[in-house]
C-alpha positions as CSV (number, residue, x, y, z in Angstrom):
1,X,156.5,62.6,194.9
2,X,156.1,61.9,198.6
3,X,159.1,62.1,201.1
4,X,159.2,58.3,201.3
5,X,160.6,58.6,197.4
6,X,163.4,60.6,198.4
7,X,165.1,58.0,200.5
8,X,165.5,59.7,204.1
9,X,165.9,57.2,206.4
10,X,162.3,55.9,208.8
11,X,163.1,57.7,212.0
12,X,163.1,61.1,209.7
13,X,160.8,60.2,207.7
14,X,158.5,59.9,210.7
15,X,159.5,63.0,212.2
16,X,158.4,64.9,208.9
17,X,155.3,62.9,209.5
18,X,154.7,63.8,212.4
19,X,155.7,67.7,212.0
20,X,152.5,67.3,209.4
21,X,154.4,67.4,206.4
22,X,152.9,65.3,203.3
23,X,154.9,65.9,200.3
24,X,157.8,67.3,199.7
25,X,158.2,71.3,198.2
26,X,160.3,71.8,194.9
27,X,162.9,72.9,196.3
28,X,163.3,69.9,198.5
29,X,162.3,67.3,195.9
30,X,165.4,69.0,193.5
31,X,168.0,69.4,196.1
32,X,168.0,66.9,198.9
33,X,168.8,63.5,196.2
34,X,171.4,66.2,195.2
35,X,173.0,66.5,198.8
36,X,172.1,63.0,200.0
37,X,174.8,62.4,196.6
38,X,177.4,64.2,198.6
39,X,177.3,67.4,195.7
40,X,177.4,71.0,196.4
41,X,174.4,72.4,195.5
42,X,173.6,76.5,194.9
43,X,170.0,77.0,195.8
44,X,167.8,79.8,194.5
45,X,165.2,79.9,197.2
46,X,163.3,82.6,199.6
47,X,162.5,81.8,203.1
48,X,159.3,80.2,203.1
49,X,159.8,77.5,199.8
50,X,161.0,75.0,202.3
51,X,164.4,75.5,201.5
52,X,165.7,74.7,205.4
53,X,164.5,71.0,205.8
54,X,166.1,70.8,202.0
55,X,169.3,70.9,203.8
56,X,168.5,69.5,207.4
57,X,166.6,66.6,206.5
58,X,170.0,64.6,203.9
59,X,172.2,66.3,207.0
60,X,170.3,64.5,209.6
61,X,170.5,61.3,207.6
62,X,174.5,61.7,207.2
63,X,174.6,62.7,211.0
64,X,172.5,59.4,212.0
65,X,174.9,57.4,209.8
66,X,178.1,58.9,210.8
67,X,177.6,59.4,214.9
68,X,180.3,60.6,216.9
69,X,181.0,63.5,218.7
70,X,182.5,66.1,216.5
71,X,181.2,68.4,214.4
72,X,179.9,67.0,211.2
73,X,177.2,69.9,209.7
74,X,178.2,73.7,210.1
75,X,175.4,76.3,209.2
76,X,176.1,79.6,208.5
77,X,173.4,82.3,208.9
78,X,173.2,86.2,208.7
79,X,170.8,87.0,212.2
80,X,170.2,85.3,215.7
81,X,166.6,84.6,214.4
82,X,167.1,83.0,211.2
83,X,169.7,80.7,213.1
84,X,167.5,79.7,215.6
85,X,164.6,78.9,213.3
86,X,166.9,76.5,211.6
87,X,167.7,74.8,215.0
88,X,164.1,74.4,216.1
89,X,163.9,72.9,212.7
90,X,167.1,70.6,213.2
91,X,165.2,69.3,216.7
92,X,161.7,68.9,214.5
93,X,163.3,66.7,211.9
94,X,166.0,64.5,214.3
95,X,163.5,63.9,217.5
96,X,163.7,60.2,216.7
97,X,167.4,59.9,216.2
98,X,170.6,60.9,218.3
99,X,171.9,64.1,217.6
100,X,173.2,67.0,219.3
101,X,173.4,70.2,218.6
102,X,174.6,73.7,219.0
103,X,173.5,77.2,218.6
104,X,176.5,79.7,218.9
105,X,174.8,83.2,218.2
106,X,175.4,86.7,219.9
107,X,173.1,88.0,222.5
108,X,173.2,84.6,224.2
109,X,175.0,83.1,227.0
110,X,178.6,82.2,226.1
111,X,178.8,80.1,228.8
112,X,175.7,78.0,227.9
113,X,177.3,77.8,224.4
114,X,180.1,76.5,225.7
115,X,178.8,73.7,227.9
116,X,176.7,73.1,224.6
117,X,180.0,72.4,222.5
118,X,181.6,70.3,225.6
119,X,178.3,68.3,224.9
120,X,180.2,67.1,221.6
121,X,177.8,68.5,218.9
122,X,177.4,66.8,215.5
123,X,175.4,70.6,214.0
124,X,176.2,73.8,214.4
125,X,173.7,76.7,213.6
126,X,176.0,79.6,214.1
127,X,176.0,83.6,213.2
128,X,179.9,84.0,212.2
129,X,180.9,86.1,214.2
130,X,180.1,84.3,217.4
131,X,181.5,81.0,215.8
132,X,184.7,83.2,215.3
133,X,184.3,84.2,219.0
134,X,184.5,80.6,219.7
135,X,187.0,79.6,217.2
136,X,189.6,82.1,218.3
137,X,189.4,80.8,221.8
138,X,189.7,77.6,221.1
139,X,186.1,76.0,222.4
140,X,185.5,74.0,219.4
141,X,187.9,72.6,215.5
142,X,186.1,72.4,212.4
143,X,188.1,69.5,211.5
144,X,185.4,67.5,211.0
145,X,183.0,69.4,209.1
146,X,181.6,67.3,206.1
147,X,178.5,69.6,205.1
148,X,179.2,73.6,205.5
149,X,175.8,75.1,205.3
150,X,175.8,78.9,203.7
151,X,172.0,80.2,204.2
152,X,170.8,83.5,203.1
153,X,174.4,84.5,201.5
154,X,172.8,87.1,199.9
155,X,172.0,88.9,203.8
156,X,175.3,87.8,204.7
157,X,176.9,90.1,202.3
158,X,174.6,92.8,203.0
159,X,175.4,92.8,206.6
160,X,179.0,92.9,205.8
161,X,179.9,89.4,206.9
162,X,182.1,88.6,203.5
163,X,185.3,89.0,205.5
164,X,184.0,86.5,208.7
165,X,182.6,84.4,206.4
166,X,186.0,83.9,204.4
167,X,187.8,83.2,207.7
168,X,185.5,80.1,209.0
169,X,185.8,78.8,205.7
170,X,189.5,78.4,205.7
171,X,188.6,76.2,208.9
172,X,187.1,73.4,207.9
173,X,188.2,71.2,205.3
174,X,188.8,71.7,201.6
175,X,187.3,68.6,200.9
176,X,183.9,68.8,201.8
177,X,180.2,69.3,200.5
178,X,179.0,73.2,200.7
179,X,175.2,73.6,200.2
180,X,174.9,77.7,199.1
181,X,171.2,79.1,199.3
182,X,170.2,82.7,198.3
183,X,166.9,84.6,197.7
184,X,169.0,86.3,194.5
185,X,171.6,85.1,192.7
186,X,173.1,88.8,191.8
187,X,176.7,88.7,190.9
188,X,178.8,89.5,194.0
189,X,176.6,86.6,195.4
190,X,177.5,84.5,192.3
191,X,181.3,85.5,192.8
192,X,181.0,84.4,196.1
193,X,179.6,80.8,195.3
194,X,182.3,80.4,192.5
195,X,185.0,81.2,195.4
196,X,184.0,78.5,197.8
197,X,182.1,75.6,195.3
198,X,183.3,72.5,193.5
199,X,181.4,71.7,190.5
200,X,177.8,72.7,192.4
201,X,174.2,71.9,190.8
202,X,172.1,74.6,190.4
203,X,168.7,74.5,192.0
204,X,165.9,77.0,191.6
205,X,162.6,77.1,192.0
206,X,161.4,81.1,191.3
207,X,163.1,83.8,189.7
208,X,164.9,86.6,191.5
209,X,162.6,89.4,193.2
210,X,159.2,87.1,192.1
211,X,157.0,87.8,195.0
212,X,154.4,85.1,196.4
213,X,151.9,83.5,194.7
214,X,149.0,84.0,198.1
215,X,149.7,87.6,198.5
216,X,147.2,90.4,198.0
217,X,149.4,93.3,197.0
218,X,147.9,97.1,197.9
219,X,149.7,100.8,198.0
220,X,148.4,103.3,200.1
221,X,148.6,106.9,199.0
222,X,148.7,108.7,202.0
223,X,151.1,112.1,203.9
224,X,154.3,111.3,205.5
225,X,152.6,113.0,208.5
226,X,149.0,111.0,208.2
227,X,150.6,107.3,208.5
228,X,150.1,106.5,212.1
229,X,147.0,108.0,212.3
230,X,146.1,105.9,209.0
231,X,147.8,102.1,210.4
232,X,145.9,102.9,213.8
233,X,142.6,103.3,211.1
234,X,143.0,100.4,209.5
235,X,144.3,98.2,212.5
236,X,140.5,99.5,214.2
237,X,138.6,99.0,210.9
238,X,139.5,96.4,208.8
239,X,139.8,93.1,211.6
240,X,143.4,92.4,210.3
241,X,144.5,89.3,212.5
242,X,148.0,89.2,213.2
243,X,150.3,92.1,211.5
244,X,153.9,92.5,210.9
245,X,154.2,96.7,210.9
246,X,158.3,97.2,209.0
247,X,159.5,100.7,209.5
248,X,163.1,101.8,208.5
249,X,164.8,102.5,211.6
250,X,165.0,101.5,215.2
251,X,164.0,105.2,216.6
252,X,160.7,104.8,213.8
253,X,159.7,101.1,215.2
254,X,160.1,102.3,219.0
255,X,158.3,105.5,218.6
256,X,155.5,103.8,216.4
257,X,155.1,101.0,219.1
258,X,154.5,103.7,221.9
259,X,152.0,105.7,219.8
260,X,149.9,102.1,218.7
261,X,150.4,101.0,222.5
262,X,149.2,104.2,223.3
263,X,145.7,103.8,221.5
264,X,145.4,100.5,223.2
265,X,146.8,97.5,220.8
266,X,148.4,94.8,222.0
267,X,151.9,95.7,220.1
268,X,155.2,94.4,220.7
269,X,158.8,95.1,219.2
270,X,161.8,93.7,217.7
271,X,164.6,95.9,216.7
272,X,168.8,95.9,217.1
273,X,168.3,98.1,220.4
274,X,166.6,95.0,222.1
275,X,168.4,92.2,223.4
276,X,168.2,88.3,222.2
277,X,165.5,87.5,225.5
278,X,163.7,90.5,224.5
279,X,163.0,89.9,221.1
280,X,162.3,86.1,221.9
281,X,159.7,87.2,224.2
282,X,158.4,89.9,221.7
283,X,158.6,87.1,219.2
284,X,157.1,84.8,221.2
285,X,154.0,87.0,222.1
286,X,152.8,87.2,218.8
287,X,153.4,83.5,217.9
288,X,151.2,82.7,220.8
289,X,148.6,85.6,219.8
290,X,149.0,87.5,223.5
291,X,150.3,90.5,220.9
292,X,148.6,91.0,217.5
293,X,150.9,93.6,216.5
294,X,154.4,93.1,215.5
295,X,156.4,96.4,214.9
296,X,160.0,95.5,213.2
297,X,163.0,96.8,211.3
298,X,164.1,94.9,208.8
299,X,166.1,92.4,211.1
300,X,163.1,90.7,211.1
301,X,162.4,90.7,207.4
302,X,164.3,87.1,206.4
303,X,164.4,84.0,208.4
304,X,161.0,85.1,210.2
305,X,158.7,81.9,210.2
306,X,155.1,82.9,212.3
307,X,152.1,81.3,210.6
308,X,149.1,82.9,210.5
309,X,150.3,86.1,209.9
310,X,147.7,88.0,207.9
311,X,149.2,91.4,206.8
312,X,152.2,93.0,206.2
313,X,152.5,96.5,206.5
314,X,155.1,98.5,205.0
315,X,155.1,101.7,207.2
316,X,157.9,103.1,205.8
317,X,158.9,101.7,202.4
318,X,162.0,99.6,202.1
319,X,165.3,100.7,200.8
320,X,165.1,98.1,197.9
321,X,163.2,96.0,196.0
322,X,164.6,92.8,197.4
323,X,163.6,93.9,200.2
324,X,160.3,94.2,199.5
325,X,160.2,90.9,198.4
326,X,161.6,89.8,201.6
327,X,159.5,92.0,203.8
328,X,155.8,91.2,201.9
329,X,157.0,87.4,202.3
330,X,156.2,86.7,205.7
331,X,152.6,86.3,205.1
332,X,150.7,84.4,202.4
333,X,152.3,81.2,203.7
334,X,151.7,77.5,203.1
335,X,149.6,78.0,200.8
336,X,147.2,80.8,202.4
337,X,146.6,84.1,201.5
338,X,148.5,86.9,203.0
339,X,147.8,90.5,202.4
340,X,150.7,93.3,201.9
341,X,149.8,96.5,202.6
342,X,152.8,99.3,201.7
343,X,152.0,103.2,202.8
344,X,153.7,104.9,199.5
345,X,154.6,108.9,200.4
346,X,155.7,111.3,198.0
347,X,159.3,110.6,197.8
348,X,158.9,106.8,198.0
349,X,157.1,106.7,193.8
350,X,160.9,105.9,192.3
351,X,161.2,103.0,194.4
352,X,157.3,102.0,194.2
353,X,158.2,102.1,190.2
354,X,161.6,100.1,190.7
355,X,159.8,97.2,192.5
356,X,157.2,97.1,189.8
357,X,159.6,97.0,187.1
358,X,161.8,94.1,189.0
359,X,158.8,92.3,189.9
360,X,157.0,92.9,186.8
361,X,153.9,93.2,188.9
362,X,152.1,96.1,188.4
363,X,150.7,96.7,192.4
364,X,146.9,98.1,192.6
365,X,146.9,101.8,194.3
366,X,144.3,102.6,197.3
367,X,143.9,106.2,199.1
368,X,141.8,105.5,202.5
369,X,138.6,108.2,202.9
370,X,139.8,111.1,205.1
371,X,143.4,110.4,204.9
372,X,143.8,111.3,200.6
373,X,147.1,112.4,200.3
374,X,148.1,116.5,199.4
375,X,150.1,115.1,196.3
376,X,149.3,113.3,193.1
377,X,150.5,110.3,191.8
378,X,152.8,111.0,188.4
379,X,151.6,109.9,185.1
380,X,154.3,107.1,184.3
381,X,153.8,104.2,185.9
382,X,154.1,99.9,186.1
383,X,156.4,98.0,184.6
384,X,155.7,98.5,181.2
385,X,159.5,98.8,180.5
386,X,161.0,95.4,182.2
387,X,162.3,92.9,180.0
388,X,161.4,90.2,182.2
389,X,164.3,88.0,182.8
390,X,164.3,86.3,186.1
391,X,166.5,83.5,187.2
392,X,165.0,79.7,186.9
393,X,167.7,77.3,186.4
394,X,166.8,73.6,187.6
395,X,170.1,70.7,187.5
396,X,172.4,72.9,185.4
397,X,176.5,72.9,186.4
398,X,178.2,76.1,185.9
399,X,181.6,76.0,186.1
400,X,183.5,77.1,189.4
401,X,185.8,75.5,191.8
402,X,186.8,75.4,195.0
403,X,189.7,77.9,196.5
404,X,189.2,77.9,200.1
């Protein structure tokens, strides 16, 4: 199938073109006939399946059709990053037609936002609780809202947003299409998407916790103590590229960063302490290759879209499995091969286990010479136990309906 078969109008069709896209991903060939139909849609999809220009490219098309200067597409996202990566990707896909558009994100000017929104914007890429900001000061209505965007629902609740999210929704209108996407479909996110869906389709294209394809999975035995010394080893021996370093907290990433800037890499930083024009500018560093190390908490771990990022580096392991799967995702990208490299200390083996088992992926264990680790590995291991049931449901209804 080619992007022509999927009847986007020519002006987007030659700004896929000329973005250097050929043919459509599975998740786009499934869901955007679905949302050109004008049907809610719950989407199964990581970052990185193409699951953003599944929603922006029938949006644009409605947008081009409809005109106007209200708000027409409202999308919902859990961090300032992830929302906006699906702007830049809003501006990609609708160079050759008229639209405008509005990021409304915390961390940013207000007052730009709000000159943006007298502008009369047809999108919205928002974080909800600057759109609430907004709302409750009556800068913009909802009125008009056709196509309400939920990405990453999954994140949302994580970070706590369930409430926010609730409240926008009883702005805009009940009748309207709602396009739901999630990494993993577990059932508080499933409760969610029964709360605020009429009659959706269910698109997926990879079970829950699968982890990519292209990506080289290796565990590092090493001492709690022994893991700078042991990332500053393999960062001088092993010619990795471009590296995305995840530790666990904000103190961990800036203290790591000092010690690797220290020993003379080019390292930069993106964590809650920093503000939105520092983390662009960290961000945009190692897009642009002036910085080849990227130190991050986990703020970083979904919506983050650099190509060319060769390894992933799990400093300090994360607090979950779908995590991991999140975290080792940012590399191994369009098709290439990424590398995921996790440091595994003594207290982290229940959680190495737990991935496994979720995954069922059994991932290859490493000790580096000169940094073998004072503890042994216990007997039990792998996923020999997992039952293997993901989640890969393609065109099936489930029942649900709208109440908001």
């Amino acid at each position: 199938m080619t992007f022509e078969d999927l009847d986007l109008i020519p002006p987007i069709l030659r700004a896929v073109e000329a973005a250097g896209y050929k043919k459509p991903t599975p998740i786009q060939e499934r869901a955007i006939p679905i949302v050109l139909r004008g049907e809610d849609i719950i989407g199964a999809a990581q970052t990185g399946t193409g699951k953003t220009a599944a929603f922006a490219l029938p949006i644009l098309d409605d947008v081009d059709y409809i005109g106007g200067n209200e708000p027409l597409a409202l999308v919902l996202t859990p961090t300032r990053e992830l929302a906006q990566q699906v702007a830049d990707s809003f501006e990609t896909y609708g160079r050759f037609i008229d639209v405008r558009l509005a990021v409304l994100v915390g961390g940013a000017s207000f007052d730009k936002q709000v000159r943006a929104l007298a502008a009369g914007p047809q999108v919205i890429v928002a974080t909800p609780g600057r759109l609430l900001d907004h709302l409750q000061r009556g800068r913009l209505q909802l009125d008009s809202v056709r196509t309400l965007v939920l990405d990453e629902a999954d994140r949302m609740l994580d970070m706590g947003f369930i409430h926010d999210v609730k409240r926008i929704i009883r702005r805009v209108p009940r009748k309207r299409q709602t396009l739901f996407f999630s990494a993993t479909l577990r059932p508080d996110v499933e409760s969610l998407a029964r709360d605020i869906l009429n009659n959706p389709i269910r698109v997926g294209v990879k079970p829950d916790y699968e982890t990519a394809e292209h990506v080289r999975q290796r565990v590092i035995r090493v001492d709690s103590a022994r893991r700078r010394q042991l990332l500053a080893h393999l960062l001088t021996t092993e010619g990795w590229d471009q590296v995305l370093v995840f530790t666990r907290t904000r103190r961990g990433a800036e203290t790591l960063t000092m010690v690797l800037r220290n020993r003379g890499f080019q390292v930069e930083e993106i964590h809650g302490n920093r503000s939105q024009k520092e983390r662009n500018a960290a961000l945009d560093a190692f897009k642009s290759g002036k910085v080849t190390v990227l130190v991050a908490t986990d703020v970083a771990s979904r919506g983050l879209d650099i190509r060319g990022i060769s390894h992933v580096v799990n400093f300090d392991m994360p607090n979950n499995p779908e995590e991991y799967v999140h975290r080792i995702g940012r590399t191994g990208r369009a098709g290439a091969t990424g590398y995921a490299v996790s440091f595994v200390v003594a207290d982290d083996w229940p959680l190495l286990r737990e991935i496994e088992q979720v995954t069922s992926k059994e991932i290859r264990r490493t000790t580096v010479a000169g940094f073998e680790p004072t503890w042994s590995e216990p007997i039990a291991s792998g996923p020999k136990d997992w039952d293997g049931k993901g989640v890969k449901v393609v065109y099936s209804a489930f029942s649900g309906s709208a109440k908001s």
